[in-house]
Structure formats: C-alpha cells, structure tokens
C-alpha positions as CSV (number, residue, x, y, z in Angstrom):
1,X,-111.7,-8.8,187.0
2,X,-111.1,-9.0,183.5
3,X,-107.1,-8.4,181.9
4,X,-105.6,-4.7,181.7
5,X,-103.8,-5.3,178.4
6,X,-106.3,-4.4,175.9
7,X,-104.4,-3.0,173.2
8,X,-107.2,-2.1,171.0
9,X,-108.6,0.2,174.0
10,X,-106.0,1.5,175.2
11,X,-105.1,2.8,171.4
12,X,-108.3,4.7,171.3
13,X,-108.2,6.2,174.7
14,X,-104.9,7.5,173.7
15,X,-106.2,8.8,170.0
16,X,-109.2,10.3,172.1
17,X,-107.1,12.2,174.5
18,X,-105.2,13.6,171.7
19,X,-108.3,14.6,170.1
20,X,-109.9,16.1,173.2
21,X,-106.6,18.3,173.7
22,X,-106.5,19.7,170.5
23,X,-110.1,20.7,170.7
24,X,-108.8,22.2,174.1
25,X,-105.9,23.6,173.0
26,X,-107.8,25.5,169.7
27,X,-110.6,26.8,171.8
28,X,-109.0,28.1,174.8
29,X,-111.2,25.8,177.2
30,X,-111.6,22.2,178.7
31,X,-114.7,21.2,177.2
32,X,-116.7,22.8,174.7
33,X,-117.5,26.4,173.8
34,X,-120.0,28.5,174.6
35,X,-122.4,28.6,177.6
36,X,-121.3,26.1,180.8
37,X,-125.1,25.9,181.1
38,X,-125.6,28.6,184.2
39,X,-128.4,30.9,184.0
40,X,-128.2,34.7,185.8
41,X,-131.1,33.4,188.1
42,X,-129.2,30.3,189.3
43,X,-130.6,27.6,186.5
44,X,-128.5,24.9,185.5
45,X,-129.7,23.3,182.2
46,X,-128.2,19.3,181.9
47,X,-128.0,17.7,178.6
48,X,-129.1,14.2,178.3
49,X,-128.0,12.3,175.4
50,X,-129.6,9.6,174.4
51,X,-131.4,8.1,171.2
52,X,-135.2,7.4,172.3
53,X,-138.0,9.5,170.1
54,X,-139.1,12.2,173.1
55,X,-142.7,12.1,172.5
56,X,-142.9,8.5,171.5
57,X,-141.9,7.5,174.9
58,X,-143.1,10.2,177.2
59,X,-139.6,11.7,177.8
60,X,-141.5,14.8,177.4
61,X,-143.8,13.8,180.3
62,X,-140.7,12.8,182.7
63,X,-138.7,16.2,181.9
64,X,-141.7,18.3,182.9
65,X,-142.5,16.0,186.0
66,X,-138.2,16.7,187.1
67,X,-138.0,20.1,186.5
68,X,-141.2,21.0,188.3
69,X,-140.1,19.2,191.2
70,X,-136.4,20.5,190.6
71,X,-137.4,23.9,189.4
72,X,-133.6,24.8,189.4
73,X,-132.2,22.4,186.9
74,X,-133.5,22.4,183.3
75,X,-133.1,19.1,181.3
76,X,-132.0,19.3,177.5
77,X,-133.2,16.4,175.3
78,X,-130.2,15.6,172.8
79,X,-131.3,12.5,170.4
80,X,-131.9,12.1,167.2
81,X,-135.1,10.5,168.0
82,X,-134.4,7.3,165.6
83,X,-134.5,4.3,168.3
84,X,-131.3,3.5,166.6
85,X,-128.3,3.2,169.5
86,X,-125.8,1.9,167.6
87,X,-125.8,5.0,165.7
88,X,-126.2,7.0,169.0
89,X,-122.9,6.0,170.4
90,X,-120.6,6.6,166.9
91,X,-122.2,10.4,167.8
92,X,-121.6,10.3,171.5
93,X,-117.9,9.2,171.0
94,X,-117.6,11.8,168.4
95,X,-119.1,14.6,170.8
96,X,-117.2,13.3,173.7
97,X,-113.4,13.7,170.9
98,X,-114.6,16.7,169.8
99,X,-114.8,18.5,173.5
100,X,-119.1,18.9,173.6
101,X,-120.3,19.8,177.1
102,X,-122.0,16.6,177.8
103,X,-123.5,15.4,181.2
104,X,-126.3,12.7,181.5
105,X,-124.8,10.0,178.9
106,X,-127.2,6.9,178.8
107,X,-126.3,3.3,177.1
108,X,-128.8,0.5,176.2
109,X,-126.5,-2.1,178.1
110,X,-123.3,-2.5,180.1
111,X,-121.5,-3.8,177.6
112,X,-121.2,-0.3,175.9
113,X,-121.4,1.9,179.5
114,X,-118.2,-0.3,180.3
115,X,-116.5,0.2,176.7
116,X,-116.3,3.9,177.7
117,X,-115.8,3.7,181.2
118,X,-112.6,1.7,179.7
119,X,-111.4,5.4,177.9
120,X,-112.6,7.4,181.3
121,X,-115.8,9.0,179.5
122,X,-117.3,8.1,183.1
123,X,-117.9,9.3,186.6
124,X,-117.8,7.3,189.7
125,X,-121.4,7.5,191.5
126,X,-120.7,5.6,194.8
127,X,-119.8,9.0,196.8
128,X,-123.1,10.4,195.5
129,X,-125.0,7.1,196.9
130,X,-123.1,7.2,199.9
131,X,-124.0,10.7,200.8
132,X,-127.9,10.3,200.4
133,X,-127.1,6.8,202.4
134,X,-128.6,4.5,199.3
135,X,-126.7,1.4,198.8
136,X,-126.8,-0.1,194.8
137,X,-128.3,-3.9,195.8
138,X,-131.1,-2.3,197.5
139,X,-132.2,0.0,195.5
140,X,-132.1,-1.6,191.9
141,X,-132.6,-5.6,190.8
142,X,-129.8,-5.2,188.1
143,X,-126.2,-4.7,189.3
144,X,-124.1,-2.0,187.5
145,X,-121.0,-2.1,189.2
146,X,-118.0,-3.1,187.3
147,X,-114.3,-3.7,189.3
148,X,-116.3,-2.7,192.8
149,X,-117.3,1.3,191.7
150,X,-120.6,2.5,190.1
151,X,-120.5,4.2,186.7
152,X,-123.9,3.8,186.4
153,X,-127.6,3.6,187.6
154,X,-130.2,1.3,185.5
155,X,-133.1,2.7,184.2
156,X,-135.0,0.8,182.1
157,X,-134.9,-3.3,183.0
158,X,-135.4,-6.1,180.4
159,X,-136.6,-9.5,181.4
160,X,-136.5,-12.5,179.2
161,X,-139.8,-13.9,179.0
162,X,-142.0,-15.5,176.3
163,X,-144.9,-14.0,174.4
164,X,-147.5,-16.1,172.8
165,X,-150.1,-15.9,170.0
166,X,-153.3,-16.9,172.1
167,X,-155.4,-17.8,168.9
168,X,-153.0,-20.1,167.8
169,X,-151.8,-21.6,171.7
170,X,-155.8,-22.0,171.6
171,X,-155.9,-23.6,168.4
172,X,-153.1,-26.2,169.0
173,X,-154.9,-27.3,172.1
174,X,-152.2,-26.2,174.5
175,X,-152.8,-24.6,177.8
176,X,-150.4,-21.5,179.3
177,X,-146.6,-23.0,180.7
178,X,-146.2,-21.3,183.9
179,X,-143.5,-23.7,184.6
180,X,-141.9,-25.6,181.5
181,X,-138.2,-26.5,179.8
182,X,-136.4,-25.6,176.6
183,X,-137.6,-29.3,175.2
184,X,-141.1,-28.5,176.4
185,X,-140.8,-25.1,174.8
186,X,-139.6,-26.3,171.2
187,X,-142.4,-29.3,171.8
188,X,-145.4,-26.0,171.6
189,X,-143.5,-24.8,168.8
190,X,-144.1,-28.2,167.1
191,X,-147.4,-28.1,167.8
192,X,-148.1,-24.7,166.6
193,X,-146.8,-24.4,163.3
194,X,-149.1,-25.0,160.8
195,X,-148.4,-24.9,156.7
196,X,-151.2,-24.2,154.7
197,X,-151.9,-23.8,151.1
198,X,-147.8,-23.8,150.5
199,X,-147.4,-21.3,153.4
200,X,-145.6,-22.2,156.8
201,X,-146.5,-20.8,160.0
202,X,-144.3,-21.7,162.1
203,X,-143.8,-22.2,166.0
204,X,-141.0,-19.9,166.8
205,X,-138.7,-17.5,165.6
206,X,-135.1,-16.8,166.6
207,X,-133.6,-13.5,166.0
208,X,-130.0,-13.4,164.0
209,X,-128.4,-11.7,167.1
210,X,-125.7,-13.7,168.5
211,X,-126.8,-14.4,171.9
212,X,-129.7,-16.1,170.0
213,X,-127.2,-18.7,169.1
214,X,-125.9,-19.7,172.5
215,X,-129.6,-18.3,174.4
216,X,-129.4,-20.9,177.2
217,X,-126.1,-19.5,178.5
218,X,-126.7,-16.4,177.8
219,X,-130.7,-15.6,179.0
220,X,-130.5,-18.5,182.1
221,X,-127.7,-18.5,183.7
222,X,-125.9,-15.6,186.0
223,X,-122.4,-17.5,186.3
224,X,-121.0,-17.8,182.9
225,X,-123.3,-16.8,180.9
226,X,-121.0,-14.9,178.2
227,X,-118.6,-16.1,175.8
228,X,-115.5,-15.6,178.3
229,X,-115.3,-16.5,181.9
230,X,-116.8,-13.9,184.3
231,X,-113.2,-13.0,185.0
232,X,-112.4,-12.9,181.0
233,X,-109.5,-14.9,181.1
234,X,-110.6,-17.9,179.2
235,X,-113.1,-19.0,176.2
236,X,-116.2,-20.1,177.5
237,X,-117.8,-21.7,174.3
238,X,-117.5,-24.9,174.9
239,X,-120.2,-26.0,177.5
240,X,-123.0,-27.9,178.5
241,X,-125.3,-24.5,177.5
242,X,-124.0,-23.5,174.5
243,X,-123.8,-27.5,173.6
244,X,-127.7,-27.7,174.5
245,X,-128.4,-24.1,172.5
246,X,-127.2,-25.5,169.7
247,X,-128.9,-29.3,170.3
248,X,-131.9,-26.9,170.1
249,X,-131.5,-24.9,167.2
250,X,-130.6,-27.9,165.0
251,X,-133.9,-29.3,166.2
252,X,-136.1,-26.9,164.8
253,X,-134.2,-26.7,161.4
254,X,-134.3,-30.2,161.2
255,X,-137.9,-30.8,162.8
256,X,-139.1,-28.0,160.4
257,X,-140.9,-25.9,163.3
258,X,-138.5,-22.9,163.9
259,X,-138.3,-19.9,161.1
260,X,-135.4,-21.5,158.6
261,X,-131.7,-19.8,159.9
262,X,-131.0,-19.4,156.0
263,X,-134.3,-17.0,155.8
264,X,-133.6,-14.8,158.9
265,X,-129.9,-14.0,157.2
266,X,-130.9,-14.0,153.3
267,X,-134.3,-12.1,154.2
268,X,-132.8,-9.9,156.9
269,X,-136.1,-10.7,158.9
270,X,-136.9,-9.2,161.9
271,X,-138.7,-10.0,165.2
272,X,-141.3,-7.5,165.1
273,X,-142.9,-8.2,161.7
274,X,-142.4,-11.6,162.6
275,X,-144.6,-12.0,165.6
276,X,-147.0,-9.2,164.7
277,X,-147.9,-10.3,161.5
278,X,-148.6,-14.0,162.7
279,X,-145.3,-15.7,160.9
280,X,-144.2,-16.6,163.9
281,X,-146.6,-17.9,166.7
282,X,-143.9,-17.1,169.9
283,X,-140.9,-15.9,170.7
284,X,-138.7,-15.4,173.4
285,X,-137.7,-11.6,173.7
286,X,-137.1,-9.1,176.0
287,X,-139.9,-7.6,178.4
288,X,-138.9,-4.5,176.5
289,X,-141.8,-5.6,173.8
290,X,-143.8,-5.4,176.0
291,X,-146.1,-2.1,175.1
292,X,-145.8,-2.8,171.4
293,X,-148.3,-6.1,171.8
294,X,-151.3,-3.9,172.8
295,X,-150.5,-2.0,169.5
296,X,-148.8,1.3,168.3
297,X,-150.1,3.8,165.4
298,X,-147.5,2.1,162.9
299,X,-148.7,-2.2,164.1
300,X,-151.9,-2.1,165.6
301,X,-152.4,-4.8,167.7
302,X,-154.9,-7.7,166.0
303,X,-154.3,-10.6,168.5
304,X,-153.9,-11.5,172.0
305,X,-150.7,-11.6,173.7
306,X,-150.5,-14.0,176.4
307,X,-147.2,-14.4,178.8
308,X,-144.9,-17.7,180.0
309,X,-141.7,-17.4,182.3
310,X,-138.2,-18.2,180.3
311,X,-138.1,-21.9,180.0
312,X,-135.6,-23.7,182.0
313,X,-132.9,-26.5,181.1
314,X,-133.7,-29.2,183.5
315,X,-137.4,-29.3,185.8
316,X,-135.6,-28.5,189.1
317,X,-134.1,-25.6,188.2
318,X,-135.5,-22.0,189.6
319,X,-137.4,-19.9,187.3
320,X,-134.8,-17.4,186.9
321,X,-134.2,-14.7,183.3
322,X,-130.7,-12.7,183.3
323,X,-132.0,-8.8,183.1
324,X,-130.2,-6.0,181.4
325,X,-131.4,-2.4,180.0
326,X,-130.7,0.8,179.8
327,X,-128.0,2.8,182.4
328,X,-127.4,6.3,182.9
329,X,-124.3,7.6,184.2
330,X,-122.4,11.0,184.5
331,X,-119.9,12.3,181.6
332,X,-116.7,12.6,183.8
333,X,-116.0,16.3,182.2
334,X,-119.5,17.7,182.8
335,X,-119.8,20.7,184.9
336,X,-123.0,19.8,186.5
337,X,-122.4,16.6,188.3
338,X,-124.2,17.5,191.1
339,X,-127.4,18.3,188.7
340,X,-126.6,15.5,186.3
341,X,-127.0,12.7,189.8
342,X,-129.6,14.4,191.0
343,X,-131.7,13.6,187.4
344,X,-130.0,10.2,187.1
345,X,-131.5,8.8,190.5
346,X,-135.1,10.4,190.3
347,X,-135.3,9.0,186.5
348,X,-134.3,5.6,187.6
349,X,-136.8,6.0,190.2
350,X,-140.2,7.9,190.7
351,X,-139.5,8.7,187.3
352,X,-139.7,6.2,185.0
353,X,-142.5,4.5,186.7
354,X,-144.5,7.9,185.6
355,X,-143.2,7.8,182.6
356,X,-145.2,4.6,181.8
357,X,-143.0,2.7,178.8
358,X,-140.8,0.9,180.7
359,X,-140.3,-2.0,183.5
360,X,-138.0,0.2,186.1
361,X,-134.9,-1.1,187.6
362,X,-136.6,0.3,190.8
363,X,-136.6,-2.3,193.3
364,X,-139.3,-0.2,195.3
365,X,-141.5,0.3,192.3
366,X,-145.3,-1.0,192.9
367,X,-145.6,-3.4,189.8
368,X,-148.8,-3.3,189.5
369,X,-148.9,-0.2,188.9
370,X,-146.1,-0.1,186.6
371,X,-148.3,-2.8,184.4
372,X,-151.2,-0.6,184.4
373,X,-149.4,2.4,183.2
374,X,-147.5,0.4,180.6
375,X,-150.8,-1.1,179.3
376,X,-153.0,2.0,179.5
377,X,-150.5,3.8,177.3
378,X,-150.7,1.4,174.2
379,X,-153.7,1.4,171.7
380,X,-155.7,-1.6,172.6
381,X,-154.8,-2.3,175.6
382,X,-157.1,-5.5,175.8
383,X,-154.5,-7.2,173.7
384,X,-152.2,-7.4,176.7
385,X,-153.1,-10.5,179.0
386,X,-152.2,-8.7,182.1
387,X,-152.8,-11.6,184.8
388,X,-150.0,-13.6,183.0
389,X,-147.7,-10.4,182.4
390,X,-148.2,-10.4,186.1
391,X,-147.5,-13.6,186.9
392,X,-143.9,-13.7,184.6
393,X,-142.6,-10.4,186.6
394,X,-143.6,-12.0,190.2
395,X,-142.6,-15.7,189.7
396,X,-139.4,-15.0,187.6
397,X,-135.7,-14.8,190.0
398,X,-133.7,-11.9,188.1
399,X,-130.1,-12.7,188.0
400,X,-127.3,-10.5,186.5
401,X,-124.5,-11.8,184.3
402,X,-121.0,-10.3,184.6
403,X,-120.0,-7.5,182.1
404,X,-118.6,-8.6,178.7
405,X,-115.1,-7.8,177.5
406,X,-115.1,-4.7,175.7
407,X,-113.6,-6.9,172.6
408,X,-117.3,-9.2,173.4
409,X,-117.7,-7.9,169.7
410,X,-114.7,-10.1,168.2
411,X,-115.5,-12.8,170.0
412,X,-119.4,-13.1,168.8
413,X,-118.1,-12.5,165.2
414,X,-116.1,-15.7,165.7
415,X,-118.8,-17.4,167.6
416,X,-121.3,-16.5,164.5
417,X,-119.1,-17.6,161.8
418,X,-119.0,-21.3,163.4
419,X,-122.8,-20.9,163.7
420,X,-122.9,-20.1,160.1
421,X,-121.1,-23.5,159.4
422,X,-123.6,-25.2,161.3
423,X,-126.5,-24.0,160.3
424,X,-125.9,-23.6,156.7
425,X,-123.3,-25.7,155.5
426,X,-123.6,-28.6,157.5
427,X,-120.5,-28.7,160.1
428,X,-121.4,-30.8,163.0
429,X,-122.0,-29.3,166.5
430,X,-118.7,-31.0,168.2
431,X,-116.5,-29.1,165.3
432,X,-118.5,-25.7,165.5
433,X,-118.2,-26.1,169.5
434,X,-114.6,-26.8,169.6
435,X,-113.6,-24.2,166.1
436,X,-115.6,-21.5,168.5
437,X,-113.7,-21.9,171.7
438,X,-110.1,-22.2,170.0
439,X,-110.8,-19.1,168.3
440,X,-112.7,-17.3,171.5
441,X,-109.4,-18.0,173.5
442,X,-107.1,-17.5,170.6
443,X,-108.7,-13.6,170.7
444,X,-108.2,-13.6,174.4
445,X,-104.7,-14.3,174.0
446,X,-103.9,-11.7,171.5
447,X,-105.5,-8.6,173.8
C-alpha cells in the first residue's frame, strides 16, 4: 500500500482535530449543536451531502422512493445544487472542522473519498456488509476498498467509451468501430474533420484535464494506470502508455485533425459545447454524458449520438475501459450509522436504477432497463442510438485502477507543466517523458 509519511496530510489531520476540539470544547458537545436528528415518534432524519441539483437528477424521486420503503428514516438533501464538486468538498471539509452533524458524505471519485479517509472523516463498512452477508466483488463492478477495508459503496459508475457525430461518421464514409485501436481512432478523426469557408471542424477533441494527457495509461489499463506505481512508491511516467499518449497527441497537432492544445488552454474550451455544437465530431468521455446527448432544456439535442467501445493499443488486446464514479460512505462522527448504511446500500442499489440518470455500480442491475430509463428521461430521446449504447456496456471488460496518492494533485501539476513544454513550446517527447518522471519521483521522495 502506498507510504505513511505524508507530511502534508498528516499536518491537516492534526489542524483538523484541533479545529474539531475547539468547536467541541466551546459548545459543550461532540459534534454539532442542536437536534442529533431523533424525532419523539422514533424518526431519524440523515443528512446527505452532496453537490448534484435535486430535481435535475431525480434525487427527489429516490428520497421519496427510500423513505416510503424505510418510513422510519427521513433523508435531508444538503447541496448547493451547482454540479460543481470541487467547491462541494472545500464546504464539506469546512463542515466536517467546524463540528456539523454530518452522515451520508458522497465524493465524485476515490481519489477524494481516500484524501479524507487519510484524516479519519470515514467509517469502515465491511462489518455492515458482513452482517447482511454481501461481499463488495459481488455486489458492485468497481472496487472501493483501499488497504483491505471499505469506506465506501459506489453509486454512480463511469465508463470510458466514445460518442460519435452520426451525420458526420456518415458523411466521411465510415462505418461504426465496434472493435478498433488508438491509430485507428485518430485515422476517423482524420477523416472527419472538415474546414470550410476558413472554419475547421475537426475530428476530435481532448479535454485540458490531465489524464487527457497520458489517456492510454490512464482509461486502458488496470495495473499502472496512474502517475505512481499501484503501491506509490515510484514515478510511473515514463512508459510505453504515456510514451504512445503522447505519440498520439503530437499527431493530431501536427496532422491538424485534433482541436489545437493552444485553443483548449487560451479559450478555456470545454467538452460539452464542443461536441454539442458540432466543433468537435467525437470524443472519448465518460458514460456519465451519456443523458445529455438525447438533449436537456439548456442543449437540446440536434444530432445523432452513435456509440464505439474505448479503443485499444494493440488489436489483440481485450476491450476493456477503467470505471470510476461517484461513492458514498458514512461520516465516522454521525450518530446515525445504522440509518446512514441502510440509505447508502439501497441507493447504490434498487435505487439509483429508479432514479434513472445514472449507469449503477450495481452488478445485479438489468441494463436494459437501466438504458431505457436513462434515455426516456432526456428530451429527444431518439438522439440516443440505443443498440450501440448497448453494445459498448455488454462488450466492454471494466477494470479498476488502484487509488491515487492523496498528493496525485502535485504530481499532475508536474506532469502538466512538461505537457505544456511539449505541446506549446516545442520540447521533444523523450525530454518531457524523462523531465516528468524525475520530477514525479522527486515529489515522492519528499512526502
């Protein structure tokens, strides 16, 4: 498992038990004022933090469904309903200092559950899954566990897959990849970009996230697919992946078919506006975006999305995507664990398959059905090429990649820099490959 020693963490979680004992000490309890959540009649009323939009994604519908089956245990929505989770967590950290009576916590990946997991913000699940007799690897296709113990149960799952502009795969004479590599992938790219009148279309788009930089190690591969060794030991920048990533990305710069690297930073573009309003003809994303391509009241749909399976590195290899998403877990000061588990497992069940906006973690959830909720919710749902959608989520091995370092953040900003070099100022991959990984292990070092 990955080193003890980090300095930087262990600094907060002694800040944040300073804070957390003042609040205690000022107010005269453990956590938080006020009510511990118990009604005379027996209620218990859970918070769950969070920052989806309630309405928006049928939160609404899934609360109602819970507490008419569970007519004992209310659910409070706590979010500030922006979709923005970066935000989310400076409030939950600042709740969690300032002594707030908090219970269901969620995080949009493990990277941040394990973060605070790091400080003790968490509760272990694995007696509660051992007294209803459920066992993690059967019940869910992405595993949470981080050292051996369960801090958390995955809701939501996100699949890497491709979406494609039908009109324009049509137009370029291409037929559907079920099957196809990263050299076949940027070779449809070529083919669809199209300038006209001064005006490029072009092929693809990548996204200015980091693990858009090194995507082959990071989407494809289950073993090492992070900037560190699965144990975190060692820089793991320098390999065949992130080599071929970047073989790639220079490609389209230099081929002219990929969305120029200087526009996605100067611009601040995005991947939404860049697919929906036909900049872009495909891009690799998360299954996540799924809903949004049969149209919402702010983009209506006004094209066809068809589907392909993450392209592979060499023929042979499996058709496989790494999966992440959301996971829920228990605040380790809440006063309602029992209640808080209790939600947690029949969300990450039953529940989100009613909630129809999300691909479940559920490995007992009927997928067809989970398609046909997801597209019967969006505007025009004939925009959604279901049989390919289909065919991506049966045909497609998910894999999960170890847990980043909870310093993963230092390490990108490292990794990014070099990138920049590359991409805008002309260093050559071998330098930007071997700056990366002295730097990567010199951060390693340091913690």
């Amino acid at each position: 498992m990955f080193k003890r020693n980090w300095k930087r963490f262990s600094a907060a979680a002694a800040i944040l038990s300073l804070i957390v004992s003042g609040c205690a000490s000022g107010s005269g309890e453990s956590q938080g004022a006020g009510s511990n959540g118990s009604a005379a009649d027996g209620t218990v009323t859970i918070k769950l933090h969070t920052w989806y939009p309630k309405k928006t994604d049928n939160w609404d519908v899934a609360i109602a469904e819970f507490e008419k089956k569970h007519p004992n245990i209310k659910v409070e929505f706590v979010s500030a309903e922006d979709n923005n989770s970066n935000e989310y967590y400076k409030k939950l950290d600042l709740a969690s200092a300032s002594g707030e009576a908090l219970d269901v916590v969620m995080f949009s990946n493990m990277n941040y559950l394990s973060q605070r997991m790091e400080l003790g913000m968490l509760e272990p699940l694995d007696g509660y899954l051992e007294q209803e007799g459920a066992v993690l690897a059967d019940e869910y296709t992405v595993d949470t566990r981080i050292g051996g113990k369960t801090y958390g149960l995955p809701g939501k799952s996100v699949l890497p897959l491709v979406f494609i502009n039908e009109n324009h795969l049509k137009e370029a004479g291409l037929e559907l990849p079920k099957d196809w590599t990263w050299d076949e992938y940027m070779q449809y790219a070529k083919a669809m970009t199209k300038t006209d009148a001064g005006k490029t279309r072009y092929g693809t788009y990548f996204h200015s996230w980091s693990t858009q930089a090194y995507f082959v190690q990071s989407m494809n591969q289950a073993f090492g697919a992070n900037l560190t060794t699965d144990d975190g030991a060692a820089a793991n920048a320098d390999t065949p992946s992130v080599r071929k990533s970047l073989e790639l990305r220079l490609q389209g710069e230099e081929e002219g078919f990929v969305t120029p690297y200087s526009e996605v930073i100067s611009q601040k573009l995005n991947y939404r506006p860049q697919y929906f309003n036909q900049e872009t003809s495909m891009i690799s994303m998360g299954s996540f975006l799924v809903p949004e391509t049969g149209g919402t009241d702010q983009v209506p749909a006004t094209f066809k999305t068809v589907f392909a399976p993450l392209p592979k590195v060499n023929k042979e290899d499996p058709i496989s995507g790494n999966v992440s998403g959301d996971v829920l877990g228990i605040y380790s000061k809440s006063k309602h664990k029992e209640e808080a588990y209790t939600f947690i497992r029949w969300y990450t069940t039953e529940g989100i398959v009613l909630q129809g906006k999300y691909f479940p973690s559920w490995k007992k959830a009927e997928m067809n059905e989970v398609v046909d909720n997801i597209i019967a919710g969006t505007k025009t749902p004939e925009m959604i090429d279901k049989e390919s959608l289909l065919y991506v989520l049966e045909h497609t091995k998910q894999t999960t990649a170890a847990v980043a370092v909870p310093f993963h953040a230092e390490l990108e900003k490292a990794f990014i820099e070099e990138f920049d070099a590359m991409m805008l100022s002309g260093q050559d991959l071998d330098t930007t490959v071997k700056n990366a990984q002295q730097r990567i292990q010199k951060i390693i070092d340091s913690k």
